[in-house]
C-alpha positions as CSV (number, residue, x, y, z in Angstrom):
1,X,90.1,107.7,182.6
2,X,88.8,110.8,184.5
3,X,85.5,112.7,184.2
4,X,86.0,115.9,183.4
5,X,83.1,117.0,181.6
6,X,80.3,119.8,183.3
7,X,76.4,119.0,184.1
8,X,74.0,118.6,181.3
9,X,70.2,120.7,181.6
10,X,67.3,118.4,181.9
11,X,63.9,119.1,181.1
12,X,60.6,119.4,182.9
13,X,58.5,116.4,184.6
14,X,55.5,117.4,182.5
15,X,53.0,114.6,182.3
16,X,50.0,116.4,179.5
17,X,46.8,114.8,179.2
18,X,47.1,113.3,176.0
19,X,50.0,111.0,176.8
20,X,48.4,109.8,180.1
21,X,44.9,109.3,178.7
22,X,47.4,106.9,176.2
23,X,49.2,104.0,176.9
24,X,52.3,103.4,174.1
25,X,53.2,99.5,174.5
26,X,54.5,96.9,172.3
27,X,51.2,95.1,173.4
28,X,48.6,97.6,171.8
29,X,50.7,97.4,168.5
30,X,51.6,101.4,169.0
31,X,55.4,100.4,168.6
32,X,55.0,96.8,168.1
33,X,58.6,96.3,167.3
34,X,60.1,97.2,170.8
35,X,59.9,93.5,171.9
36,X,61.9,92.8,169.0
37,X,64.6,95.5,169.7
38,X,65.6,94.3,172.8
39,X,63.7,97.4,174.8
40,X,63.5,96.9,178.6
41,X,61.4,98.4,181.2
42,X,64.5,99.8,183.9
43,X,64.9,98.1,187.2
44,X,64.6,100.6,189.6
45,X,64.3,98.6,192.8
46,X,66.2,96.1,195.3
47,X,66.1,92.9,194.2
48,X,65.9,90.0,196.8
49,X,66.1,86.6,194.5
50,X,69.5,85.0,195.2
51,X,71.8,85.6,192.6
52,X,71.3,89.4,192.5
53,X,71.5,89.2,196.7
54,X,75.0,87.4,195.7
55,X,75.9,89.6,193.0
56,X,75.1,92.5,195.0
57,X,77.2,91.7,197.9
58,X,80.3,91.3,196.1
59,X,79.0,94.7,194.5
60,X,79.3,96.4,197.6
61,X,81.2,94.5,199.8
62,X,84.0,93.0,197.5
63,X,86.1,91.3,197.6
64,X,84.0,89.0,199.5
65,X,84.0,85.6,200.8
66,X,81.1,82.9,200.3
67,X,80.6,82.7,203.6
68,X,80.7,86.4,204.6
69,X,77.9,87.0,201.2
70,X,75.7,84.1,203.0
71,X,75.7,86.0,206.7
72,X,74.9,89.5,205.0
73,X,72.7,87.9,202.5
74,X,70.6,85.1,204.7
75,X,70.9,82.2,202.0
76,X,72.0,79.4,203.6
77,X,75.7,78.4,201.9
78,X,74.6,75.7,199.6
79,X,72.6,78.5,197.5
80,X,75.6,80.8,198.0
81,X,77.7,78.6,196.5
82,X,75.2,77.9,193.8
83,X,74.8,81.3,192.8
84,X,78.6,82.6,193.1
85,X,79.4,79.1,190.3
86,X,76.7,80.6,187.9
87,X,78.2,84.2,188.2
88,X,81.7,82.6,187.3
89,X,80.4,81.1,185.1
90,X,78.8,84.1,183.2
91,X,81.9,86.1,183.7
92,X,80.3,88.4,186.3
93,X,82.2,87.2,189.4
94,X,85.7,86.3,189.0
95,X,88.2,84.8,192.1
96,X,90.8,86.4,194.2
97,X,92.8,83.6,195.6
98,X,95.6,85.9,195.9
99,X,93.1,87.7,199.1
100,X,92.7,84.1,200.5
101,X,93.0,83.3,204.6
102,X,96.3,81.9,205.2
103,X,95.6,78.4,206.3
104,X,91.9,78.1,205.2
105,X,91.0,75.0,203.6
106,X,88.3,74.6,200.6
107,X,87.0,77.3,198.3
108,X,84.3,78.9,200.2
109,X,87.1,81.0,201.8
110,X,88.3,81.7,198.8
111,X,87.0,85.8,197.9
112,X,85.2,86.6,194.9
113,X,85.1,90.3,193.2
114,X,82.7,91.7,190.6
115,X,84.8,91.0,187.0
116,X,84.1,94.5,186.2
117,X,87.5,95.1,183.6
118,X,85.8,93.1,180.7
119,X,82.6,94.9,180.4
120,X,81.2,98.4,180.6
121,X,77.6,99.9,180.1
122,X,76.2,102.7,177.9
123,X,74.6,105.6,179.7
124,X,73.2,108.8,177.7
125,X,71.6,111.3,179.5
126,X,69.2,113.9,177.4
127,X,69.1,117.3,178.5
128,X,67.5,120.3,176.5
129,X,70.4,121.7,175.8
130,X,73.1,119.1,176.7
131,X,73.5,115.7,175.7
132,X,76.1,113.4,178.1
133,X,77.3,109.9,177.0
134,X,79.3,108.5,179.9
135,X,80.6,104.5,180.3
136,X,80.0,102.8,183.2
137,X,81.3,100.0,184.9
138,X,79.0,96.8,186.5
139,X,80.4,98.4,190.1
140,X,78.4,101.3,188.9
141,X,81.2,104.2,188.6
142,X,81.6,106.6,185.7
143,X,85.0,105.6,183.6
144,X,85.1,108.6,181.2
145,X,81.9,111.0,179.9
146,X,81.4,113.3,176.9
147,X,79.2,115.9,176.3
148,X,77.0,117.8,173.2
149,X,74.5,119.7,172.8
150,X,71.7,117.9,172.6
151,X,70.5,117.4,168.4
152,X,68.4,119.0,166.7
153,X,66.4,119.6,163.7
154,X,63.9,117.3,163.6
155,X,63.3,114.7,165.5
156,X,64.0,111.9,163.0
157,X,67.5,113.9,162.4
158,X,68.3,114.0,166.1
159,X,67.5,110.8,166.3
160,X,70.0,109.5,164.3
161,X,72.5,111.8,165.5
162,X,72.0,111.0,168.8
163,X,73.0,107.2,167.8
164,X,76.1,107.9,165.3
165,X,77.3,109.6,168.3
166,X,76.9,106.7,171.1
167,X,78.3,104.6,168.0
168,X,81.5,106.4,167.3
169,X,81.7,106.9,171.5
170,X,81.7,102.8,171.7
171,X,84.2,102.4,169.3
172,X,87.1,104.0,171.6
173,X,86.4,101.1,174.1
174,X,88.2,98.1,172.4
175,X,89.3,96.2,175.6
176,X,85.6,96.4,177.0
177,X,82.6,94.6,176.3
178,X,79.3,96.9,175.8
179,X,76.3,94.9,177.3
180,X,73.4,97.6,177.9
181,X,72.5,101.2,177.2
182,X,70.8,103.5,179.8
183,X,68.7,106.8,178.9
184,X,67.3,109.5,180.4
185,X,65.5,112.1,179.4
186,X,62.7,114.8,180.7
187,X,59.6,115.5,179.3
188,X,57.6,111.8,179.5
189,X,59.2,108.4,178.8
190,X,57.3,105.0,177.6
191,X,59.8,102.4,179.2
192,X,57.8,99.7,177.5
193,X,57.7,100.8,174.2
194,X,61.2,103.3,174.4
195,X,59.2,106.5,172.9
196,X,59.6,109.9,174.7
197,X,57.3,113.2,174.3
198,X,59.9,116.2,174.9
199,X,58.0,119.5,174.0
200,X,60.8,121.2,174.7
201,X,62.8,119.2,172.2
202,X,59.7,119.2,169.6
203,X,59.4,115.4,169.9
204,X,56.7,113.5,170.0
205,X,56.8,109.6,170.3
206,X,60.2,110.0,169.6
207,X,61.7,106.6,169.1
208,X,64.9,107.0,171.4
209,X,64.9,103.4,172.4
210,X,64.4,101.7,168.9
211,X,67.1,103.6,167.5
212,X,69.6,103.1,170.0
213,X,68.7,99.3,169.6
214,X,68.6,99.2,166.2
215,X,72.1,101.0,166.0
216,X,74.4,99.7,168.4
217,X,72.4,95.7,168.4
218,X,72.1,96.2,172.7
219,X,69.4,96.3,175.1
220,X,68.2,99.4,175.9
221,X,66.3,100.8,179.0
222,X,64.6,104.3,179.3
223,X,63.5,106.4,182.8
224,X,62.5,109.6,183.6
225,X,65.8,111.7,184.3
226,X,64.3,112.4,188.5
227,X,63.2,109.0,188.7
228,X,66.6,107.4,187.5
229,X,68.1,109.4,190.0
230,X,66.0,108.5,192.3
231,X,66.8,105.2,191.4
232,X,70.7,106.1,191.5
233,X,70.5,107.3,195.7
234,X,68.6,103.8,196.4
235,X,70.7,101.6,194.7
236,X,74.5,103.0,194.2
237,X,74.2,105.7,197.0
238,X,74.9,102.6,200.0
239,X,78.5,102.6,198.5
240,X,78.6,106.0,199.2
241,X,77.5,106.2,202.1
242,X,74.0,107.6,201.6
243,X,71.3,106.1,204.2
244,X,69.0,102.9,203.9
245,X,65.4,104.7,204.0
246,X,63.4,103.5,200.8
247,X,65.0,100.1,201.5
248,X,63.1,97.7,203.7
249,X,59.8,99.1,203.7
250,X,61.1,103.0,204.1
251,X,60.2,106.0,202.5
252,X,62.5,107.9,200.6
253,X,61.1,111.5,198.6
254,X,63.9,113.1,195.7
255,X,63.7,116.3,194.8
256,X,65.6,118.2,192.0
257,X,66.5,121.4,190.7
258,X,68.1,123.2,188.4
259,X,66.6,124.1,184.8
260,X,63.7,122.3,185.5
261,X,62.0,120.6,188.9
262,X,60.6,117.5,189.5
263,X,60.7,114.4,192.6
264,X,60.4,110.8,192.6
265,X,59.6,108.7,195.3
266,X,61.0,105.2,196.6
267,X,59.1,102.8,198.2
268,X,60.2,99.9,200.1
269,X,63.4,99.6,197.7
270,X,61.6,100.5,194.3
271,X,60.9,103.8,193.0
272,X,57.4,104.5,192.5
273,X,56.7,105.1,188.9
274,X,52.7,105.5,188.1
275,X,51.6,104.2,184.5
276,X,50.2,107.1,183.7
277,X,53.6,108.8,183.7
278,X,55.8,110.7,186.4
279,X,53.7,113.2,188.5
280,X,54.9,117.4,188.6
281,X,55.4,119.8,191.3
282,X,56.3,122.7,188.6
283,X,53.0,124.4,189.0
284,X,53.4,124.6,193.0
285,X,52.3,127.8,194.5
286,X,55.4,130.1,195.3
287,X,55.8,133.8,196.1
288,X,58.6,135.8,194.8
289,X,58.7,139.8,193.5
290,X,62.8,139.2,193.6
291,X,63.2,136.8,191.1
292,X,59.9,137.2,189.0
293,X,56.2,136.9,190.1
294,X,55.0,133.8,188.1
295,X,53.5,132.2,191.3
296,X,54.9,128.5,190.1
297,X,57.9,126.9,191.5
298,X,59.8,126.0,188.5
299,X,59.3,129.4,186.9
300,X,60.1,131.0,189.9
301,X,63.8,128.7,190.8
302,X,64.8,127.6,187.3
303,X,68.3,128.8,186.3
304,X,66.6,130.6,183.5
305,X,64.6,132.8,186.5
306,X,67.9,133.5,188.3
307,X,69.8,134.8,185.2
308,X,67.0,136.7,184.0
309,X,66.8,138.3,187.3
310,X,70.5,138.9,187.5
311,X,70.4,140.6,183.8
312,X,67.5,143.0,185.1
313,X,69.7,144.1,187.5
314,X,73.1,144.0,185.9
315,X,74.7,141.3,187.7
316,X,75.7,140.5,184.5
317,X,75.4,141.6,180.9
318,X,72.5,140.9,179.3
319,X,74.6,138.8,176.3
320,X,77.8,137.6,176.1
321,X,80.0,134.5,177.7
322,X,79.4,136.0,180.8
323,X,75.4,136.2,180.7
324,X,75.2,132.7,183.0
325,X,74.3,131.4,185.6
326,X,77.9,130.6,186.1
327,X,78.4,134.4,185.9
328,X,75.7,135.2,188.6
329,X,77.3,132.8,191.2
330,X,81.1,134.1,189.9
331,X,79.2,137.3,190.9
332,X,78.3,136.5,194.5
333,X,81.4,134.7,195.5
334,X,82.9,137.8,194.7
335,X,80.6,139.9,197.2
336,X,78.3,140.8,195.0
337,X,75.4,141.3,197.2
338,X,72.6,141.7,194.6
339,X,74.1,138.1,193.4
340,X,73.7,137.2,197.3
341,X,70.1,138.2,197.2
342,X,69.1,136.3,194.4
343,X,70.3,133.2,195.1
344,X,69.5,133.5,198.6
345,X,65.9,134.3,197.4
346,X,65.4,130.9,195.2
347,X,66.9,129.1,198.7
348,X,64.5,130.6,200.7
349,X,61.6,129.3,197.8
350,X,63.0,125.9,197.4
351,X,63.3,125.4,201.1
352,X,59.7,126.0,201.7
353,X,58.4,124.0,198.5
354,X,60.5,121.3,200.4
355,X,58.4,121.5,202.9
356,X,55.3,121.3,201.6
357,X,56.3,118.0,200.0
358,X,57.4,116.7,203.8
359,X,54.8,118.1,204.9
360,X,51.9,116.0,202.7
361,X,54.2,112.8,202.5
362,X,56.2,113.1,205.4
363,X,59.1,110.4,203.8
364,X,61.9,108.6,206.1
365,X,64.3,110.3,204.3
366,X,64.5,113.4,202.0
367,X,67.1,113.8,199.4
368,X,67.6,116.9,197.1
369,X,69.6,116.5,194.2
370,X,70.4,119.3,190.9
371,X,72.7,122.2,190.4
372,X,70.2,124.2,192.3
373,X,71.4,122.6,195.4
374,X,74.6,121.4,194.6
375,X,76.4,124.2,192.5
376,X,76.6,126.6,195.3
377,X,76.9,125.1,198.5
378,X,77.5,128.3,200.5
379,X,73.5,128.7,200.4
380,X,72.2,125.4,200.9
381,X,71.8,126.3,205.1
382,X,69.3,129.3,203.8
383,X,67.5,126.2,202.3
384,X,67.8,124.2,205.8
385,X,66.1,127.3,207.6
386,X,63.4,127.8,205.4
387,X,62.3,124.7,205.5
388,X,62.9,124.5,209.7
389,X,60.6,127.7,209.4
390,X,58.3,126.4,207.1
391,X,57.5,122.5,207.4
392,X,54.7,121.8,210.1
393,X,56.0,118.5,211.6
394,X,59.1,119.3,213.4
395,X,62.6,118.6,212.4
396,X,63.9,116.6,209.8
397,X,67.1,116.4,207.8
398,X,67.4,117.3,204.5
399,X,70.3,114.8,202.9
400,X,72.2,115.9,199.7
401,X,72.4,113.8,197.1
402,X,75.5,111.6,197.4
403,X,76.8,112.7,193.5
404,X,77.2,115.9,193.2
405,X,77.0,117.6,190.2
406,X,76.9,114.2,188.8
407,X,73.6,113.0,189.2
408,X,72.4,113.0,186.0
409,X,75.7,110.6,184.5
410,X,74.9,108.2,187.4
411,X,70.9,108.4,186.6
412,X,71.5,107.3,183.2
413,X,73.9,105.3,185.0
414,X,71.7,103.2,187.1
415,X,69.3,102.5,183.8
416,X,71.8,100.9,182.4
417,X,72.7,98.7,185.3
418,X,69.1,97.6,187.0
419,X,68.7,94.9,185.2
420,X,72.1,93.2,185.8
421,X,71.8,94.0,189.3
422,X,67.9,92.7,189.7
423,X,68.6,89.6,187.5
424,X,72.6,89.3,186.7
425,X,72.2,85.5,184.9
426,X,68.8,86.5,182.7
427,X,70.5,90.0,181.7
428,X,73.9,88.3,180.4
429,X,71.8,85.7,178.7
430,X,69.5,88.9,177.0
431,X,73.3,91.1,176.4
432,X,74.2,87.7,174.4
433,X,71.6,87.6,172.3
434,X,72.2,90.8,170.7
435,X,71.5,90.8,166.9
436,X,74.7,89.7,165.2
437,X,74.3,92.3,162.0
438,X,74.0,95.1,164.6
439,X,76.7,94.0,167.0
């Protein structure tokens, strides 16, 4: 199957008082039934115990022979072999004799492959206006994506329309085995206890997780939208070609745009996520008469900003199918230079904000990610010379994320796979256990 759908809006990093001065866990008895719904705190990082080292390499490296995973893993071949019989033996790995050396003798030559036809993961990304379910396979690609708009009516409503629609989406896959579901969403996420507070939605404590568990009878893990991404560039990026900082004690800093802004930051091979909730860089001091003189950054660069500008100076109509933001950048590719101007305008803001993050964390490696970026690649060097003008420590590149205009698909994506990849035995054994009236 191909993806063919377009990129969902997300929603603001916004972290309000009340919800960090809170903590919603299955341990203070706010949502004491999350243990019971199978709801798992995401795996964001790069694991290092032995099967998910093993697992890993035939991930990336496939197919792979046992002795090739134990020189790029370090285990000695004894615990190779180990592992690579337990991951047969869940199903995970599976044997390509057929790839064998001609004349090798014994097994250990013989390469193994991740087993991904059998199985597939759930991954739903919430966006304030756009809702994208997408399946994913245990090598971490997207096999086919559908999007809404996002439910609404309130919140119990949404709720359960949100999960009769991952149900009925399920039900296509008859030759594949569903073993996890992966959401995202802005506004502030409990991973422990799978509530979210989404002012933008009107929720509050929304019980995305428990439904989704209760539904569909499979683990669920919820992130922050930027830090899942985040989490995507560290951990499916490398087989895209995206660099190692954030991975053996590197630094990497994320930073997205479109609707709404927000970063994440990864640390040694985890992103960091505080327990208070994610952190915001919406209310950083910008300057712009062009595109709106709110003095925020997210006020100032959102699509909304751009389109309202554009409408102000009849770019494009002020309603109709052609009142976008698809319109305004239809509008400059056709030499439209007021179009020009405004995009070039939130280039020049984003590409200073960016350096004011360098600047005060100065990471190994800076990724930008969002449709702000992405969707019109013909400005991104206006964003490359205003940060050069702007950052105080010299030069540094600014890497694009490795997706595209499908980083919030592989976001969700990577939420549902972090906990096979950081533990691939424990998270078959917790996908088996699934509640028999559900599945």
């Amino acid at each position: 199957m191909t993806v063919t759908a377009s990129p969902s809006i997300v929603t603001a990093r916004q972290t309000p008082a009340s919800h960090a001065a809170r903590t919603l866990s299955p341990a203070n008895g706010r949502y004491p039934q999350a243990r019971r719904l199978n709801i798992v705190a995401p795996s964001l990082r790069v694991a290092d115990a032995a099967a998910a080292a093993v697992f890993g390499a035939a991930r990336t490296r496939g197919p792979i022979a046992r002795d090739v995973v134990a020189k790029v893993t370090g285990l000695s071949i004894a615990t190779v072999n180990r592992q690579v019989t337990a991951l047969l033996d869940a199903g995970l790995l599976r044997e390509r004799a057929d790839l064998a050396v001609s004349g090798a003798i014994g097994r250990p030559r013989v390469p193994v492959e991740v087993n991904h036809e059998p199985f597939l993961t759930l991954a739903v990304h919430i966006g304030a206006r756009t809702t994208s379910i997408a399946a994913t396979d245990l090598i971490g690609r997207t096999l086919d994506v559908v999007e809404m708009p996002t439910p609404r009516g309130t919140q119990n409503a949404a709720l359960a329309s949100l999960a009769g629609s991952a149900r009925r989406y399920l039900s296509r896959w008859h030759r594949r085995r569903p073993l996890w579901i992966g959401v995202t969403a802005g506004g502030v996420v409990d991973s422990a206890t799978g509530l979210v507070d989404h002012p933008r939605l009107g929720w509050t404590e929304a019980p995305v997780g428990p439904v989704l568990a209760e539904t569909l009878g499979l683990p669920v893990s919820l992130a922050s939208h930027v830090d899942a991404m985040a989490g995507a560039e560290l951990l499916l990026g490398a087989r895209r070609g995206a660099g190692d900082a954030g991975r053996e004690g590197g630094t990497s800093l994320y930073v997205y745009a479109r609707e709404t802004v927000g970063y994440a930051l990864s640390i040694a091979g985890r992103v960091h996520s505080p327990s208070s909730g994610p952190g915001t860089i919406a209310g950083l001091p910008v300057q712009s008469d062009i595109l709106g003189d709110t003095g925020q950054l997210e006020s100032t660069v959102s699509d909304e900003a751009v389109l309202s500008a554009a409408r102000r100076l009849h770019v494009v109509p002020a309603e109709g199918p052609s009142s976008t933001i698809g319109g305004v950048l239809r509008a400059a590719r056709g030499g439209n230079e007021e179009a020009s101007g405004l995009l070039a305008e939130r280039a020049r803001v984003l590409g200073e904000a960016l350096a004011l993050l360098r600047d005060m964390l100065n990471p190994d490696d800076l990724v930008v990610g969002g449709q702000a970026f992405t969707e019109y690649p013909e400005g991104f060097g206006l964003v490359e010379d205003a940060f050069a003008r702007r950052s105080a420590l010299g030069t540094r590149d600014i890497r694009v994320t490795s997706f595209g205009n499908r980083i919030q698909e592989a976001g969700a994506g990577v939420v549902s796979l972090g906990g096979l990849y950081a533990d691939p035995i424990g998270a078959m054994r917790r996908a088996n256990s699934r509640r028999p009236e559900s599945a």
